[in-house]
DRENBA-684420 format. One record per residue (C-alpha): x, y negated, z negated. Coordinates in steps of 0.02 Angstrom, whole numbers, padded with zeros to 5 digits, always signed. Each point is the difference from the previous one (the first is absolute). Layout:
% residues N
XYZ/...
//
This chain:
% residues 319
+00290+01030-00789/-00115-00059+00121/+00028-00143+00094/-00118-00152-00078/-00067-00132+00110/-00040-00192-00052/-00151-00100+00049/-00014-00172-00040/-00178-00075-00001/+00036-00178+00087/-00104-00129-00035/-00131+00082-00131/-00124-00123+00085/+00017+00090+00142/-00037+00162+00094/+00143+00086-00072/-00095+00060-00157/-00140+00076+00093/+00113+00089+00124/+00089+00059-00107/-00140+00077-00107/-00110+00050+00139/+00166+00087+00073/+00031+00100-00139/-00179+00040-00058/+00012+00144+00161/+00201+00046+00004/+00060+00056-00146/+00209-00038+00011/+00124+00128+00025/+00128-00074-00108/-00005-00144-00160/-00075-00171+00081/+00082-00136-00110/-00161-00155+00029/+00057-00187-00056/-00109-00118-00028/-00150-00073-00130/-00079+00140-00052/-00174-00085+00001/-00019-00021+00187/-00008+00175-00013/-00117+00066-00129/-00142-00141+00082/-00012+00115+00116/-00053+00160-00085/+00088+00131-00136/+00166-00002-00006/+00101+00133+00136/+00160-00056-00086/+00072+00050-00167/+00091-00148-00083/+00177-00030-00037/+00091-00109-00118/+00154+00008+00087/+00042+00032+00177/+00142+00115-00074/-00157+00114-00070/-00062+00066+00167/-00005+00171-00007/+00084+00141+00143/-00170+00057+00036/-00131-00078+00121/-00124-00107-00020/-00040-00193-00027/+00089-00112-00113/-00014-00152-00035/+00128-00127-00061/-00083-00187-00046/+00154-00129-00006/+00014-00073-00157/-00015-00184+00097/-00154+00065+00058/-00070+00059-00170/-00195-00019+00006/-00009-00108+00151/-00167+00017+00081/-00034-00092+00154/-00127-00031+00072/-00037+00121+00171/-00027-00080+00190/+00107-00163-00062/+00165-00060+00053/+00092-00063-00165/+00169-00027-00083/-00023+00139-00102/+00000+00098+00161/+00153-00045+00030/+00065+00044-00160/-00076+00151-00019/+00101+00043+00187/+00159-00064-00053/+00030+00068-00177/-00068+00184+00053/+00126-00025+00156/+00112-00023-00123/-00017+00136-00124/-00006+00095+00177/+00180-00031+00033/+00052+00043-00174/-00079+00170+00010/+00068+00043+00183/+00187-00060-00057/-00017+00105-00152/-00045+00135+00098/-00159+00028-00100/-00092+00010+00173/+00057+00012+00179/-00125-00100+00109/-00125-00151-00004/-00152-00026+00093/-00070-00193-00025/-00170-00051+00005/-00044-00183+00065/+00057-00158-00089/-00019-00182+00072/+00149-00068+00042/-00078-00179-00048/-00042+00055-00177/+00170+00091-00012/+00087-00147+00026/-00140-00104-00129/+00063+00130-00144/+00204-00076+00039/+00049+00151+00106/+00067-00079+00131/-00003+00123+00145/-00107+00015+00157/-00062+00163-00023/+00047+00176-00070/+00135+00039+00131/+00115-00144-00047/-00037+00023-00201/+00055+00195+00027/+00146-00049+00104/+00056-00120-00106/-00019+00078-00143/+00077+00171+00054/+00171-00084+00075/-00031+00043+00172/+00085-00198+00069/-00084-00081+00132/+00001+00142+00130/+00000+00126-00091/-00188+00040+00027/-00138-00001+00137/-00177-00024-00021/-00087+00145+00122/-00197+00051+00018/-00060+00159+00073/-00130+00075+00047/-00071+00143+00084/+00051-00063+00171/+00114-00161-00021/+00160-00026-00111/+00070-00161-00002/+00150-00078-00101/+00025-00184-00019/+00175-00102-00001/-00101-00156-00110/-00149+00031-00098/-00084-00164-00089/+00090-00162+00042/-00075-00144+00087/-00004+00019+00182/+00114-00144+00065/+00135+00090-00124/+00003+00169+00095/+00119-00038+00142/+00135-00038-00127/-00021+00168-00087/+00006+00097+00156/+00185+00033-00015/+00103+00155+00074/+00042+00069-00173/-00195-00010-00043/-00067+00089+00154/+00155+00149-00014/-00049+00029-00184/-00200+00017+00051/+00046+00125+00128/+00112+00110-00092/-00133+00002-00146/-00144+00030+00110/+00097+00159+00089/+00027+00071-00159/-00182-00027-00048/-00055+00085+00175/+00114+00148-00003/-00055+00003-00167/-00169+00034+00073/+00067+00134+00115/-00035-00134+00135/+00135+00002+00172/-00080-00115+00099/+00112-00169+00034/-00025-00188-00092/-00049-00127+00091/+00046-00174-00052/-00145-00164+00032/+00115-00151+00080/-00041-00158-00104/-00056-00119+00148/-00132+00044+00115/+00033+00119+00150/+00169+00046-00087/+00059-00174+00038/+00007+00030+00179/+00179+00027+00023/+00030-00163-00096/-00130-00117+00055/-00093+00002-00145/+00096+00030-00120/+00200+00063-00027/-00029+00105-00158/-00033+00151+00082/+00176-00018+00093/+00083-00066-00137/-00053+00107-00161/-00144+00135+00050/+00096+00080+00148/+00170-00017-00105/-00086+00100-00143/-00069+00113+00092/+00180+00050+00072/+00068+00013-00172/-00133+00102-00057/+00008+00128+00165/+00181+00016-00061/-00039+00076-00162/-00128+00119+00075/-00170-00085+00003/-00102-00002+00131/-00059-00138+00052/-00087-00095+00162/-00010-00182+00019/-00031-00136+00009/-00164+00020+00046/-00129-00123+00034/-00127+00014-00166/-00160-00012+00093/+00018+00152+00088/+00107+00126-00113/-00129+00028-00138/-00114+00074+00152/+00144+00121+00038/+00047+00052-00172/-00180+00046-00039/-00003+00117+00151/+00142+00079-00107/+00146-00037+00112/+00103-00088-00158/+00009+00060-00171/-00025-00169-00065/+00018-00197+00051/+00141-00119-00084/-00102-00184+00019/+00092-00157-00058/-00158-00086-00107/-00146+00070-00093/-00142-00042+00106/+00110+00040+00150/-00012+00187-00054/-00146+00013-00124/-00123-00086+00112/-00011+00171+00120/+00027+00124-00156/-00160-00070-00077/-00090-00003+00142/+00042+00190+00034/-00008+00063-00156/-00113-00144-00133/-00013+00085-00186/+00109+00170+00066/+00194-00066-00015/+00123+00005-00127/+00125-00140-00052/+00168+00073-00044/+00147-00087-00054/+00160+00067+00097/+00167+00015-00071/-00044+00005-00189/+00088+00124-00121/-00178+00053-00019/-00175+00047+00107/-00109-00144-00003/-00179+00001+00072/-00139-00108-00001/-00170-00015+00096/-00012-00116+00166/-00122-00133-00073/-00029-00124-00113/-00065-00028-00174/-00212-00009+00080/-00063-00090-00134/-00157-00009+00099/-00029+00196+00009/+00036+00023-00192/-00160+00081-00072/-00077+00049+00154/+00047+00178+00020/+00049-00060+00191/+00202+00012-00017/+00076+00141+00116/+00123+00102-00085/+00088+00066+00149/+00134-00097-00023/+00034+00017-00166/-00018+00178-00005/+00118-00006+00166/+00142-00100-00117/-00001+00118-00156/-00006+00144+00138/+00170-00075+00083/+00072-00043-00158/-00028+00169-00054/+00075+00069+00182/+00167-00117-00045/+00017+00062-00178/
//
């Protein structure tokens, strides 16, 4: 049997719907795409390109596009270009019924359109985006994942993904930046990548041999021992405001940074609407798109599908 893919809508409110139709309206899938989420967001958009299913269990061996509305969802209908509860809902309970079909083994990879974290949380799921719901709900304990974003030049992995600012220095621990390294080499090799790691220093100027900061001393340079000793490798500290420059040239196969905007902040400028969110260390491929929910460009015709298209390609690569 061929091996089925998953695609969760996000927030229906969205861009998710319209990627996801506009996607498939040209590229007709290889293999059975399992699609969660209200069915309605679709079909406002034109004649259905998915047949129906009443059960997630029914999707056939074949390919095509199926689509599976949760029962919690049943009829919802929200309004488009609108950040809502419902969005939220409509994320979380097809997130769910995405886990049940990947630990069932009824598919074997997810690709996640947009939700708003704000709304996610307004619905009583009460996680900061969709790498800590997946992680959570998959088992993989607090390091057992790593939230990385590619694109066509720039790969970077991060040790802390969505917590307040004045909390990352406490979650910068040895244990935390070992685990990101080991995932992200596997994800690079995986890639058929060689080129080395390099690892962002939290402080500025790599803390400066101390003067601005010990953590790079005390836990970054540490982990970055520990993780040369099981065969990654891996350069650093580095000071972050020069390494991204580097690693574009190509000279590393990706960049470990210590906080999101640390490492995404150079990614997006490089590569805007072309990169791919993966989650790293999950039983399972996960992809999603780079950006947000863009409310504002829902209707317009003006969404980019680069890097939507680039996620279900990856996810396909990883499956």
């Amino acid at each position: 049997m061929a091996r089925a893919l998953c695609v969760t809508l996000g927030d229906p409110g969205g861009l998710g719907p319209e990627l996801v139709r506009r996607f498939f309206a040209s590229y007709a899938p290889k293999v059975p795409v399992l699609v969660l989420g209200p069915e309605k967001s679709l079909l406002r958009l034109g004649p259905a390109l998915h047949q129906r299913l009443e059960l997630p269990e029914d999707l056939p061996s074949r390919p095509g596009l199926y689509l599976f509305e949760p029962p919690e969802l049943n009829g919802l209908d929200l309004p488009p270009g609108q950040a809502a509860p419902e969005g939220g809902l409509a994320a979380g309970h097809s997130l769910e019924w995405a886990v049940r079909c990947l630990q069932s083994g009824l598919v074997h990879g997810l690709c996640t359109c947009p939700l708003n974290k704000a709304m996610l949380q307004a619905a009583g799921f009460d996680f900061p985006g969709h790498t800590e719901f997946l992680a959570q709900r998959l088992g993989t304990g607090p390091h057992g994942h790593c939230m990385h974003l590619c694109g066509p030049r720039l790969r970077v992995s991060l040790v802390t993904t969505h917590p307040p600012l004045a909390r990352v220095p406490s979650l910068i621990t040895r244990e935390a930046v070992l685990n990101c390294l080991l995932l992200t080499q596997a994800f690079v090799q995986r890639l058929g990548l060689t080129a080395p790691i390099a690892v962002c220093g939290l402080n500025p100027h790599a803390g400066e041999s101390g003067r601005i900061g010990r953590e790079e001393i005390e836990i970054i340079a540490p982990a970055i021992d520990d993780a040369r000793a099981q065969g990654v490798d891996a350069v650093g500290p580095l000071p972050a405001d020069t390494v991204f420059h580097f690693a574009a040239q190509g000279r590393f196969a990706a960049v470990l940074a210590m906080y999101h905007d640390q490492g995404l902040g150079p990614l997006k400028l490089l590569h805007f609407g072309q990169a791919v969110n993966t989650t790293l260390g999950l039983a399972f491929p996960r992809t999603s798109p780079d950006h947000g929910t863009g409310y504002d460009l829902v209707g317009t015709g003006q969404a980019r599908l680069d890097s939507f298209a680039a996620a279900y390609g990856l996810l396909t690569q990883l499956v």
